[in-house]
gemmi code that builds the backbone of each chain (N, CA, C; Angstrom):
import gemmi

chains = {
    "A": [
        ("UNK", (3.610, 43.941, -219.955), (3.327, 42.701, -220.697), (2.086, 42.010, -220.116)),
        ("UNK", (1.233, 41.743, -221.182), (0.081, 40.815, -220.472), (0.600, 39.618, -219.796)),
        ("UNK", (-0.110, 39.350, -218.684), (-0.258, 37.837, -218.050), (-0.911, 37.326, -218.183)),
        ("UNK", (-0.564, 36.000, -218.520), (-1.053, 34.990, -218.833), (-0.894, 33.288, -218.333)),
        ("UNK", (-1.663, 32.276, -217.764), (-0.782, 31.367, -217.905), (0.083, 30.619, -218.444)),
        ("UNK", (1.448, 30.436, -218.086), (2.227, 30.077, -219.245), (1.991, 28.346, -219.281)),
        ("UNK", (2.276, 28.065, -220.568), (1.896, 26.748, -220.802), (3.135, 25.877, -220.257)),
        ("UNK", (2.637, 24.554, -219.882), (3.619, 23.730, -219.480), (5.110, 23.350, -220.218)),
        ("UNK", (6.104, 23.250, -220.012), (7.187, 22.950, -220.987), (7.587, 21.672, -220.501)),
        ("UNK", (7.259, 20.593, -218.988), (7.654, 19.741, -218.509), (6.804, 18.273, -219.092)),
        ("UNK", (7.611, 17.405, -219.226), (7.182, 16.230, -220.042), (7.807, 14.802, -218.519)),
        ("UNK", (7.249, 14.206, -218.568), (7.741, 13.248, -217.438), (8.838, 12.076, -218.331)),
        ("UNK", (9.659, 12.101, -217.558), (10.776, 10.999, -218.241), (11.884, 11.659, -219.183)),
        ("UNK", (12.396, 10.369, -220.094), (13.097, 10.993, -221.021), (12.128, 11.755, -222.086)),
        ("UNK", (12.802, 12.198, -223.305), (12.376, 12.838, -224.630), (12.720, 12.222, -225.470)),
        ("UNK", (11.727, 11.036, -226.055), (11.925, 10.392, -227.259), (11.859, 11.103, -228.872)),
        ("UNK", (13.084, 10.292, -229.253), (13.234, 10.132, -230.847), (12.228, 10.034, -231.425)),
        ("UNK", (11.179, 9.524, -231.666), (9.670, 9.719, -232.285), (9.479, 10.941, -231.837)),
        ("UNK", (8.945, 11.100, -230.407), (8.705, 12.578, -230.512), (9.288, 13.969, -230.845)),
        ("UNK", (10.673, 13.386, -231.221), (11.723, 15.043, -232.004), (10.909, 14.553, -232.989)),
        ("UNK", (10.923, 14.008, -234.111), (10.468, 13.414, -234.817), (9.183, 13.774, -235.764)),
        ("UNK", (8.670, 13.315, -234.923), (7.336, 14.167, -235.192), (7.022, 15.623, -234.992)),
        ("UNK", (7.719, 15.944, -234.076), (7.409, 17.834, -233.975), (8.343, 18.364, -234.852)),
        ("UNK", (9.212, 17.241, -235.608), (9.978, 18.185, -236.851), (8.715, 17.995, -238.380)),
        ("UNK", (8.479, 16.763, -237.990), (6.807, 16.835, -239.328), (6.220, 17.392, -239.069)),
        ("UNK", (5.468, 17.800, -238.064), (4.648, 19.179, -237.691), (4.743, 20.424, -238.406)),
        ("UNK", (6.230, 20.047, -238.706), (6.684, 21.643, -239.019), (6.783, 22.284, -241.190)),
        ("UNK", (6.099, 20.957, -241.815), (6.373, 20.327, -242.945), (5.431, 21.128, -243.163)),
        ("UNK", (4.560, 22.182, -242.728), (3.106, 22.546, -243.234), (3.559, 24.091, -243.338)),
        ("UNK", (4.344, 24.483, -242.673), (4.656, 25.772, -242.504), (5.847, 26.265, -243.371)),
        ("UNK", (5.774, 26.787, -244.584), (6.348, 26.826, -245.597), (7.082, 27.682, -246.110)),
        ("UNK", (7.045, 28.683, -244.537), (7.978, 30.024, -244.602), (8.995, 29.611, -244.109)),
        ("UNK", (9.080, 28.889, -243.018), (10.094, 28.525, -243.017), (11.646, 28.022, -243.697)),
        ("UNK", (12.739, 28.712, -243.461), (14.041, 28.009, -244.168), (15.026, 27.499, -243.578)),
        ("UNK", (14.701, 27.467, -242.338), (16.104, 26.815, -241.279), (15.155, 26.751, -239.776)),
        ("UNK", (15.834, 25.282, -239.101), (15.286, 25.001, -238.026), (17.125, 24.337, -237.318)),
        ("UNK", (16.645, 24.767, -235.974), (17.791, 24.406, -235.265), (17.428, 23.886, -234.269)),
        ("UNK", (18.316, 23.073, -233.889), (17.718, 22.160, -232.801), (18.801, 21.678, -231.788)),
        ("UNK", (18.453, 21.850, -230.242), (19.449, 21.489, -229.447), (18.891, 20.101, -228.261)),
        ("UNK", (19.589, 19.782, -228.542), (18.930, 17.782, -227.515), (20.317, 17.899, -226.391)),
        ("UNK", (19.771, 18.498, -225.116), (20.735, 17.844, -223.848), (20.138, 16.704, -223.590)),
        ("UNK", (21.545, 16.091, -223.871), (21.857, 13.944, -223.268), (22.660, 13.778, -221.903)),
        ("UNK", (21.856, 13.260, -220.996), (22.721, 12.917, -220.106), (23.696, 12.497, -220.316)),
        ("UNK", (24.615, 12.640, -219.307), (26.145, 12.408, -219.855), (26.769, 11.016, -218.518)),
        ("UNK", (27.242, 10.225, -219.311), (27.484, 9.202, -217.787), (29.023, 9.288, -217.177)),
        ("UNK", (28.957, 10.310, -216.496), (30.103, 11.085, -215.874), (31.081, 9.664, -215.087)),
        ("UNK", (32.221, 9.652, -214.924), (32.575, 9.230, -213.552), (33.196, 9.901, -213.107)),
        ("UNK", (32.829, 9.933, -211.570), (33.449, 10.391, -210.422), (34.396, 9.408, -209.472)),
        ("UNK", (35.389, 9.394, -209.016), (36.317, 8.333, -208.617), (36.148, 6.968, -208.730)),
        ("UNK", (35.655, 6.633, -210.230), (35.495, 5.426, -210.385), (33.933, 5.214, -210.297)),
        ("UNK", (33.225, 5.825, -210.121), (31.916, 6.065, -209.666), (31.049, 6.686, -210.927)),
        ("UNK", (30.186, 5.812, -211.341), (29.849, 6.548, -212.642), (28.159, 6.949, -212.749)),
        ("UNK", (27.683, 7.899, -213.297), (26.322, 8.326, -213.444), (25.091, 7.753, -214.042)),
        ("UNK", (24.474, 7.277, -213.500), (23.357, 6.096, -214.368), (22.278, 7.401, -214.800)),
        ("UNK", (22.234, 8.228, -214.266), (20.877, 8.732, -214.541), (20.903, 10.020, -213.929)),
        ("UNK", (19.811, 11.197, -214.150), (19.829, 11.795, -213.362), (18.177, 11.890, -213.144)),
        ("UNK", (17.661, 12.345, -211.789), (16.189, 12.861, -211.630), (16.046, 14.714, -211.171)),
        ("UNK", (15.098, 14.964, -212.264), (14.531, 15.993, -212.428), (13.617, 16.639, -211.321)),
        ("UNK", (13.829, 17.438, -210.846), (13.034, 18.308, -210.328), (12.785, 19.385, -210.552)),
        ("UNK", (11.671, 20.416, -210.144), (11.956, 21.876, -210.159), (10.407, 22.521, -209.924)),
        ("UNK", (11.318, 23.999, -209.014), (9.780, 24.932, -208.938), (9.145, 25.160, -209.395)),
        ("UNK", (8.087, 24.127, -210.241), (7.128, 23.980, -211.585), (6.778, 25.366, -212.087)),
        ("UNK", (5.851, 26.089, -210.945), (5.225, 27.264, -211.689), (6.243, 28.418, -212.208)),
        ("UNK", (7.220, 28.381, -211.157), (8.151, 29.507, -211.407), (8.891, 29.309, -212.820)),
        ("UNK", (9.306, 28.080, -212.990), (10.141, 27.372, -213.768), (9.122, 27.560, -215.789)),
        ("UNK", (8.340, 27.293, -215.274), (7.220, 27.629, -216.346), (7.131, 29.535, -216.597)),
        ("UNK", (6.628, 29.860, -215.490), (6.745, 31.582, -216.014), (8.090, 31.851, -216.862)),
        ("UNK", (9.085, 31.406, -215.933), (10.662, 31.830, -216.635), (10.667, 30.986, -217.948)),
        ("UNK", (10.204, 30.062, -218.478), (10.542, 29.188, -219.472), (9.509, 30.249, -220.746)),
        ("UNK", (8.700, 30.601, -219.818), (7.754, 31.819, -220.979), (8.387, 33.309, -220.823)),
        ("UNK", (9.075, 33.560, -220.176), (9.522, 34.898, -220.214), (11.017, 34.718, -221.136)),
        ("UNK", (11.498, 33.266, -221.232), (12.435, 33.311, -222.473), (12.052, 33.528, -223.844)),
        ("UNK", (10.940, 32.455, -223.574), (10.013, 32.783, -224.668), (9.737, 34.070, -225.471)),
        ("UNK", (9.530, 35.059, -224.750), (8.879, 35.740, -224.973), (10.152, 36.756, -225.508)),
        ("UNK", (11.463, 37.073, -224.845), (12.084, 37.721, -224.661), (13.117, 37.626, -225.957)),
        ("UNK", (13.206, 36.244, -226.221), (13.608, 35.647, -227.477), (13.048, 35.942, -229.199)),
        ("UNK", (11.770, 35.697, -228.973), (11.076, 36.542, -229.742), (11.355, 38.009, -230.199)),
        ("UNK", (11.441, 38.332, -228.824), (11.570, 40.355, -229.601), (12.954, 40.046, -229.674)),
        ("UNK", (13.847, 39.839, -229.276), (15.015, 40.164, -229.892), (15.626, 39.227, -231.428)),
        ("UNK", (14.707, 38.498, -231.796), (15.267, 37.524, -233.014), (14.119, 37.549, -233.831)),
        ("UNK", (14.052, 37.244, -235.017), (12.792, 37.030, -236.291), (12.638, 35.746, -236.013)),
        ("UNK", (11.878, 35.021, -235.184), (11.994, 33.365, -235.568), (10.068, 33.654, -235.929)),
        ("UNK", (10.057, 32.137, -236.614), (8.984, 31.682, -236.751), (8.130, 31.424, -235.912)),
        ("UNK", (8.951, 29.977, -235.330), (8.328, 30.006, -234.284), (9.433, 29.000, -233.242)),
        ("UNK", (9.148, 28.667, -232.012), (10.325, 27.895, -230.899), (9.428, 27.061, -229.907)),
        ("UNK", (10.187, 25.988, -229.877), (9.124, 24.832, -228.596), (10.550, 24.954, -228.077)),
        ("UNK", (10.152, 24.755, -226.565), (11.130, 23.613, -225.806), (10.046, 22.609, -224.792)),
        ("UNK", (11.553, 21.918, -224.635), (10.493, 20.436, -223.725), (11.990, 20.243, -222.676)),
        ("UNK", (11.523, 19.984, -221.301), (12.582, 19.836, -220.363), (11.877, 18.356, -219.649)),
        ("UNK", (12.799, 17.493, -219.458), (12.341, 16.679, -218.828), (12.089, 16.480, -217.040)),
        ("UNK", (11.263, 15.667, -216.489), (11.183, 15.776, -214.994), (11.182, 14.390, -214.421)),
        ("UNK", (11.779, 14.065, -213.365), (11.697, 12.662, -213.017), (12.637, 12.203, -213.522)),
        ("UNK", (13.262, 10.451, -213.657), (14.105, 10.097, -213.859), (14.489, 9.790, -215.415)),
        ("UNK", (15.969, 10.567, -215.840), (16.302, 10.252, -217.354), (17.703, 9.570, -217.113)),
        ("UNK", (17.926, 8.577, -217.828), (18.656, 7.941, -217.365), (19.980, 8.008, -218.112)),
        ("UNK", (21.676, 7.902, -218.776), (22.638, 8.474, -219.320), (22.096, 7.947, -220.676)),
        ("UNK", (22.370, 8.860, -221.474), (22.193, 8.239, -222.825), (20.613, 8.923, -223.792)),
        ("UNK", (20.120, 9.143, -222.590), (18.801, 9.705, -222.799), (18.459, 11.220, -222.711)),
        ("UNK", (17.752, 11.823, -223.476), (17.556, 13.088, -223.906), (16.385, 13.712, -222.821)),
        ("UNK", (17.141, 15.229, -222.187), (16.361, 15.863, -221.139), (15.763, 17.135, -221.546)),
        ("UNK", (16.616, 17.791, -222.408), (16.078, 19.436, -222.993), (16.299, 18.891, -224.570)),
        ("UNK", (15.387, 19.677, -225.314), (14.591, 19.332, -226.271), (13.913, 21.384, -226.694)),
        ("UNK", (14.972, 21.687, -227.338), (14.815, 23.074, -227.867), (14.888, 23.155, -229.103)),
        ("UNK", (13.579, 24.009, -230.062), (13.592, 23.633, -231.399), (13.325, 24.747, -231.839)),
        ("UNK", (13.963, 25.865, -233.065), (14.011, 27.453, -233.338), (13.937, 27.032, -235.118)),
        ("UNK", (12.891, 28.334, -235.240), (12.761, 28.008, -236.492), (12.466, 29.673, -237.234)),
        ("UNK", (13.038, 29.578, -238.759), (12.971, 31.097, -238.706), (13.531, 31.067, -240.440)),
        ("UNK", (12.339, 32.008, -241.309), (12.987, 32.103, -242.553), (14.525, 31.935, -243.177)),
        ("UNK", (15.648, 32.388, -242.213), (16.432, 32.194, -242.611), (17.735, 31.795, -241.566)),
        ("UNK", (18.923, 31.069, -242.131), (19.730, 30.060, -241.118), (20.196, 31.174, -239.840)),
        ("UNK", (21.104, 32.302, -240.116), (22.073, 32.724, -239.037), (21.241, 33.236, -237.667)),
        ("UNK", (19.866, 33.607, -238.231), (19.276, 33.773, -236.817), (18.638, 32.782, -235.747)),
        ("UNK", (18.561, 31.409, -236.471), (18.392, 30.046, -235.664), (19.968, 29.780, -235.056)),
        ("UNK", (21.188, 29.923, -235.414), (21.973, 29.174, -234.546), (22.178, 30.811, -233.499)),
        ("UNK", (21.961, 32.244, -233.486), (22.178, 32.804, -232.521), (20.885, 32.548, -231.215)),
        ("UNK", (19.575, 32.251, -231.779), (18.309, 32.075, -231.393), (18.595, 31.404, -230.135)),
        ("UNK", (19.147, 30.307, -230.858), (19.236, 28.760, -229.874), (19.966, 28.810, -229.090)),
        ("UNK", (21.103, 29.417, -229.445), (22.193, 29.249, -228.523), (21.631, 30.437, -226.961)),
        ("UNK", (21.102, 31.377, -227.126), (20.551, 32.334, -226.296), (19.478, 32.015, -225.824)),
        ("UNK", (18.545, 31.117, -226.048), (18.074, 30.330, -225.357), (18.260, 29.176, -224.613)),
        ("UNK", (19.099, 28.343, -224.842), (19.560, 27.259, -223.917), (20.910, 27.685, -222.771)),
        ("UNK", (21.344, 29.142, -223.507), (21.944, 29.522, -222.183), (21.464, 30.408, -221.150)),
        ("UNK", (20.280, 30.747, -221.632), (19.169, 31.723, -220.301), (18.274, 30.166, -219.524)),
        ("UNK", (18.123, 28.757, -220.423), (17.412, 28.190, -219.592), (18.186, 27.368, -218.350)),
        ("UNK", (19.668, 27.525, -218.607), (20.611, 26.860, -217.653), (20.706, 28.002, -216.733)),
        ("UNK", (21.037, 29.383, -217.093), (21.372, 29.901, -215.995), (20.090, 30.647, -215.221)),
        ("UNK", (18.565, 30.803, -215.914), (17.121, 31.280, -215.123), (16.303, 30.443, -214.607)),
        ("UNK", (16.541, 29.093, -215.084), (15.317, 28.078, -214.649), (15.325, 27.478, -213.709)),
        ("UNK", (14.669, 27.366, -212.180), (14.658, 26.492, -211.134), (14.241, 25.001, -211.680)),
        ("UNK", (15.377, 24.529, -212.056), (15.694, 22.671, -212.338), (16.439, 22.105, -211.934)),
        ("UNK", (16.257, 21.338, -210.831), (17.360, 20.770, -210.487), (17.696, 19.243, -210.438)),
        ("UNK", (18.918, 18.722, -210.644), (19.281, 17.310, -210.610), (19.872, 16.797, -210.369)),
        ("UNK", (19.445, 15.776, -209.451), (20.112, 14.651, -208.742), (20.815, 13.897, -209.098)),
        ("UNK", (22.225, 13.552, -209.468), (22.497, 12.977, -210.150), (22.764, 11.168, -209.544)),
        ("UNK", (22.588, 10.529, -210.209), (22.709, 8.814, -209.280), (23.456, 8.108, -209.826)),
        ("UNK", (24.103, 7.845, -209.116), (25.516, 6.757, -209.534), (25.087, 5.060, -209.153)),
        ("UNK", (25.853, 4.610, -209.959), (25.949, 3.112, -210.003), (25.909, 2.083, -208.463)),
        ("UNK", (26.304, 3.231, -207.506), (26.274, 2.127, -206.324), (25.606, 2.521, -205.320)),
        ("UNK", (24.173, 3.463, -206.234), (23.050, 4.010, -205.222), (23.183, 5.016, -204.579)),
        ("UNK", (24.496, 6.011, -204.365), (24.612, 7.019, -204.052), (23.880, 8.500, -205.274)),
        ("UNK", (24.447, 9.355, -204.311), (23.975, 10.201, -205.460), (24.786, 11.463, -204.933)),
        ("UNK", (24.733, 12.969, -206.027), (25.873, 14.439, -205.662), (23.809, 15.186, -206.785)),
        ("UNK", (24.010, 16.327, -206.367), (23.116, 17.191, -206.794), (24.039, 17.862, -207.752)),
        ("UNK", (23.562, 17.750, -209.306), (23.577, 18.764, -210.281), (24.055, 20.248, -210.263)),
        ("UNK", (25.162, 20.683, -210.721), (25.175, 22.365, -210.659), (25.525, 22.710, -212.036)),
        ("UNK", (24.464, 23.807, -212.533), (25.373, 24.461, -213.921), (26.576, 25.260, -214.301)),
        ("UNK", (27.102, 24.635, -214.901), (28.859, 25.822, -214.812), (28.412, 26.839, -215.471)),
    ],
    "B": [
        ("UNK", (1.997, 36.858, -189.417), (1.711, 36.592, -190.892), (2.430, 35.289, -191.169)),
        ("UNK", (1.560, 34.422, -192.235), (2.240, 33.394, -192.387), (2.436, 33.401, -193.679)),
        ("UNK", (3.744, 32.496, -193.870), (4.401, 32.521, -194.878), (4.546, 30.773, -195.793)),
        ("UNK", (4.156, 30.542, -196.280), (4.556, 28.986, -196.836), (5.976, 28.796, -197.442)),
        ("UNK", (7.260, 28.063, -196.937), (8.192, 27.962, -197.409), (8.451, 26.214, -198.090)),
        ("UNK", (9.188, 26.753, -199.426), (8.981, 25.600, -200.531), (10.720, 25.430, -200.102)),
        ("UNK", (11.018, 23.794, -200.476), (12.365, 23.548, -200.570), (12.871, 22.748, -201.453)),
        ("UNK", (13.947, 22.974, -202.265), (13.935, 21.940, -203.347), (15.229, 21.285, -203.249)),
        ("UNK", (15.073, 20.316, -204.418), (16.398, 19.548, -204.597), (17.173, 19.229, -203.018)),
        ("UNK", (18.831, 19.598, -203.101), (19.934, 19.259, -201.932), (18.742, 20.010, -200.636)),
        ("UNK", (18.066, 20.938, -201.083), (17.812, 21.954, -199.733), (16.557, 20.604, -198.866)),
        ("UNK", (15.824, 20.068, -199.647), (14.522, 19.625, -199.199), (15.004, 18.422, -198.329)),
        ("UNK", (16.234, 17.930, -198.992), (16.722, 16.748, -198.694), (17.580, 16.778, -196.920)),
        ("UNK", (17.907, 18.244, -197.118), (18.199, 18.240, -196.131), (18.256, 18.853, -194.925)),
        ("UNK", (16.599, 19.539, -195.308), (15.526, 20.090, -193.771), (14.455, 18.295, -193.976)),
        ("UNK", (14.634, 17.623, -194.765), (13.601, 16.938, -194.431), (11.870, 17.132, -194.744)),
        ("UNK", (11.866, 18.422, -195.442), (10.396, 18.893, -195.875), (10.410, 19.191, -197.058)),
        ("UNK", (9.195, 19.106, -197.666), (9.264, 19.812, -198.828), (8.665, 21.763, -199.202)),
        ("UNK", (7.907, 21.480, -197.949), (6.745, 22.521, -197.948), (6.737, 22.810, -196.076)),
        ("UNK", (6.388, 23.851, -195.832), (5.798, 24.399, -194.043), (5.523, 25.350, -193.850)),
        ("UNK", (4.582, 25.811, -193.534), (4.363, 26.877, -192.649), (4.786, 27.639, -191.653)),
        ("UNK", (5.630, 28.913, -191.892), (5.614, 29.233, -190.857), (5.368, 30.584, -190.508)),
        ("UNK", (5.067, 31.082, -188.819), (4.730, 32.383, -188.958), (5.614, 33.375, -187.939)),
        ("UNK", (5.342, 34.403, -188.452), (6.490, 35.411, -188.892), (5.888, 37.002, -188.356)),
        ("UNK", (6.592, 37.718, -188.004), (6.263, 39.516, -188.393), (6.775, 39.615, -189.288)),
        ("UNK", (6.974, 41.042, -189.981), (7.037, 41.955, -190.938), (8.686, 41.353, -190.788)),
        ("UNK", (9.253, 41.071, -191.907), (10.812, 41.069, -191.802), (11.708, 40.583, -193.270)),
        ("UNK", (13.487, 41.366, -192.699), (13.578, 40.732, -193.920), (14.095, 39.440, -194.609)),
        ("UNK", (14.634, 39.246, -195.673), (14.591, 37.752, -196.381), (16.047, 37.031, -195.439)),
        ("UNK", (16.585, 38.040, -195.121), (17.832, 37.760, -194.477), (17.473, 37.373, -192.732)),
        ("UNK", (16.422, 37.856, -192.508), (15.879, 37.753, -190.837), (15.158, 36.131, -191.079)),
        ("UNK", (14.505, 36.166, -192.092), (13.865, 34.987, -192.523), (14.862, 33.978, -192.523)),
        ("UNK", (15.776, 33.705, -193.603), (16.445, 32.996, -193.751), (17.074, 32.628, -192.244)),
        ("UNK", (17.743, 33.291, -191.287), (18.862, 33.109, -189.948), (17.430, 32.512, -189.234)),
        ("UNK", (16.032, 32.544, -189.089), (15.047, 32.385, -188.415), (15.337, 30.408, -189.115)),
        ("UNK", (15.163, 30.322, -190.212), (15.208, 28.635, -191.111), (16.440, 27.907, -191.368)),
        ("UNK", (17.501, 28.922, -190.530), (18.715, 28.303, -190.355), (18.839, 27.520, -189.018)),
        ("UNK", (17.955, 28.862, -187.937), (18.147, 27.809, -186.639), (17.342, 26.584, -186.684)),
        ("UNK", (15.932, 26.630, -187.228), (15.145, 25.864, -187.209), (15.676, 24.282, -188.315)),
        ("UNK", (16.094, 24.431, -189.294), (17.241, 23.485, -189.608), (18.311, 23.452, -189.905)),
        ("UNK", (18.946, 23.546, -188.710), (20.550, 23.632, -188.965), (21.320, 22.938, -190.232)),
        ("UNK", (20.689, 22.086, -190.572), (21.431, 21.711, -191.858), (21.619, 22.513, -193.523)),
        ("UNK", (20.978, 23.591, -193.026), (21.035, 24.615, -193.939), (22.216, 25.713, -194.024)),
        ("UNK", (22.921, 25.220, -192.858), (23.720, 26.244, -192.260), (24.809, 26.514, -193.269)),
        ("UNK", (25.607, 25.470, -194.430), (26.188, 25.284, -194.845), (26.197, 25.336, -196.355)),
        ("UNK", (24.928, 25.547, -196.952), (23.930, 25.396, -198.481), (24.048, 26.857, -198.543)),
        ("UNK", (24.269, 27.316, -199.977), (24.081, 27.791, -201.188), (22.881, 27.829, -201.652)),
        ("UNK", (21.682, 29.187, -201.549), (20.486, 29.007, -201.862), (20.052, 30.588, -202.673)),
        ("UNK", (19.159, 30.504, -203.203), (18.577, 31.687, -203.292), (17.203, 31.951, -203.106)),
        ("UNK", (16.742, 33.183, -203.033), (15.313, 33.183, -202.417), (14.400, 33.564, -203.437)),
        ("UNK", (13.212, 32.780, -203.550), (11.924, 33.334, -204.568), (10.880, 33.837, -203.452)),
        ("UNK", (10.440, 34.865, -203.749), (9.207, 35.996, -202.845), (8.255, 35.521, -204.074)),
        ("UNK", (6.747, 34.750, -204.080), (6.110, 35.119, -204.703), (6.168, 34.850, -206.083)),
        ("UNK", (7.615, 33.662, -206.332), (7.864, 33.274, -208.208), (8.983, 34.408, -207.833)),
        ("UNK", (9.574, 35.199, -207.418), (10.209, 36.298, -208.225), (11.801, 36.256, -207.345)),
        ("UNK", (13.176, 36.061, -208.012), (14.323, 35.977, -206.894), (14.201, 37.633, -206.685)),
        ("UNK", (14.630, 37.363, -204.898), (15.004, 39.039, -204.509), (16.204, 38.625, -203.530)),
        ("UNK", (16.893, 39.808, -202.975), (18.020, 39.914, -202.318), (17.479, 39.944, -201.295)),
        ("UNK", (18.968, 39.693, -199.804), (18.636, 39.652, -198.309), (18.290, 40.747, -197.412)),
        ("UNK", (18.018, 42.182, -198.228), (17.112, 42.990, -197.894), (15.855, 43.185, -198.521)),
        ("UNK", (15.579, 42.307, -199.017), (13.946, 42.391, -199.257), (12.903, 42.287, -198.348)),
        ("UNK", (11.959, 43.016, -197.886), (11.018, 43.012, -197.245), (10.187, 42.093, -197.129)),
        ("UNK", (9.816, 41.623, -196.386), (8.721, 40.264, -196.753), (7.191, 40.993, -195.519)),
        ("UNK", (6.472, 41.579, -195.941), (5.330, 41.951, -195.436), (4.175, 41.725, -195.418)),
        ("UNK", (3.895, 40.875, -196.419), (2.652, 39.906, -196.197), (3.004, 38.386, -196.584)),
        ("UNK", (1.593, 38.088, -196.621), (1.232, 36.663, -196.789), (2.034, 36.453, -198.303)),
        ("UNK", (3.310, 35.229, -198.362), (3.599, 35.218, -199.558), (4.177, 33.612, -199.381)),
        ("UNK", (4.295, 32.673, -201.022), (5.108, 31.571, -200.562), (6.780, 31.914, -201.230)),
        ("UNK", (7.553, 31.447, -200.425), (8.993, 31.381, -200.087), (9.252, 30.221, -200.682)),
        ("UNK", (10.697, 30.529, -201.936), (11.216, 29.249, -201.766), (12.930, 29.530, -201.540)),
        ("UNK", (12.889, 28.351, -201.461), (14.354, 28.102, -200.939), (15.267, 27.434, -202.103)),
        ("UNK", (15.804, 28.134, -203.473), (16.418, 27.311, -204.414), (18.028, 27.112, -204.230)),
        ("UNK", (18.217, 25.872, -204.533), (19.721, 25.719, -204.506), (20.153, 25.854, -206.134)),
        ("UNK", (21.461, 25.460, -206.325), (22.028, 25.957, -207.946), (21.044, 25.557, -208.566)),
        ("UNK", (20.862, 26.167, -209.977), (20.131, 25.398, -211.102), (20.821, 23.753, -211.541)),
        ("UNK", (19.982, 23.506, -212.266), (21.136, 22.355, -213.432), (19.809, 21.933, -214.214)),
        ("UNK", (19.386, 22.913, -215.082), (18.254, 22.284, -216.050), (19.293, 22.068, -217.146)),
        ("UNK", (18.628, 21.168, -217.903), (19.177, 20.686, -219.614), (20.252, 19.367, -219.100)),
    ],
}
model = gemmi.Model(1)
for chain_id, residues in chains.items():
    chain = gemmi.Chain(chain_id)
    for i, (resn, *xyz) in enumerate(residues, 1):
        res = gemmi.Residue()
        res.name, res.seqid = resn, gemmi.SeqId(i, " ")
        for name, pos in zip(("N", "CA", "C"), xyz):
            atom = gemmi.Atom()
            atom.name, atom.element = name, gemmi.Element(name[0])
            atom.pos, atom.b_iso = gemmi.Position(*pos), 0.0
            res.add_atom(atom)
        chain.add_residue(res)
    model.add_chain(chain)
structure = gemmi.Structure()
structure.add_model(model)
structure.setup_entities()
């Protein structure tokens, strides 16, 4: 496979509603399209013994995290007909309530967007160096693990 | 040979670095690792895996040249 640099997928903060938004009008021009699927991870405001989650902060091994975010890419592609697929992961602090992954599959027709998506947001939980801190209400904090 | 070792998330937090240098002979990821265990014992107890270069390898991997090391703990993207 050629190398290449892979393009950034990290956005600082949360992932605003305008911006799903607009990258779904983006998509108003492209007319082959017949089905788009779309997956938005929301922080979730957990409690832990009474102890509840305000937020979490983003980190991760940027470059590595980027190659692997393009080798889904890529890998996704040959095995599915899509059109075409963005994702956006957030970095830094998103706080409960607020949107961190931002995965969008698009493809002439419906049944291969909901297998698309789903095989992508479960290679980016279990390949991607991201990790998060999670911070609770009374300034403490526990580090993030994916089940 | 020197090696640049990266640390993230729980791990960084708790050698205290993010990034260091250190130098090394020819050895493997597992000689490496017991070498960054003594040097911060607070590792002694963490769940990590190793990137050679961007790429995870196992605790017989060779490490023979100049490469950067990281030190990842679990994922939790999305």
């Amino acid at each position: 496979m050629e190398k290449k640099k892979p393009k950034n997928v990290f956005v600082q903060g949360a992932i605003s509603s305008e911006f799903i938004g607009n990258s779904i009008a983006k998509h108003q021009t492209k007319t082959s399209i017949g089905a788009h699927n779309i997956f938005l991870g929301q922080v979730r405001a957990d409690e832990i013994d009474g102890n509840r989650i305000v937020a979490i902060d983003y980190t991760a091994y940027e470059d590595m995290a980027n190659q692997k975010f393009y080798d889904i890419r890529e890998a996704t592609f040959e095995k599915f007909d899509l059109t075409c697929m963005h994702i956006y992961h957030s970095l830094g602090k998103v706080n409960a309530g607020e949107i961190c992954l931002f995965v969008f599959v698009s493809s002439p027709r419906r049944k291969i967007v909901f297998e698309a998506l789903e095989y992508v947001v479960e290679a980016i939980k279990a390949d991607v160096p991201v990790f998060g801190k999670e911070l609770f209400e009374d300034q403490t904090h526990q580090w993030k693990q994916n089940s | 040979m020197q090696l640049t070792i990266k640390y993230f998330g729980m791990l960084a937090e708790a050698t205290s670095v993010n990034e260091e240098e250190v130098q090394t002979e020819v050895c493997s990821v597992s000689q490496l690792v017991k070498k960054l265990k003594h040097q911060h014992p607070k590792l002694s107890d963490k769940n990590f895996k190793i990137a050679v270069d961007q790429k995870l390898v196992d605790q017989n991997y060779m490490i023979d040249s100049k490469a950067e090391i990281a030190l990842l703990p679990p994922f939790a993207g999305g």
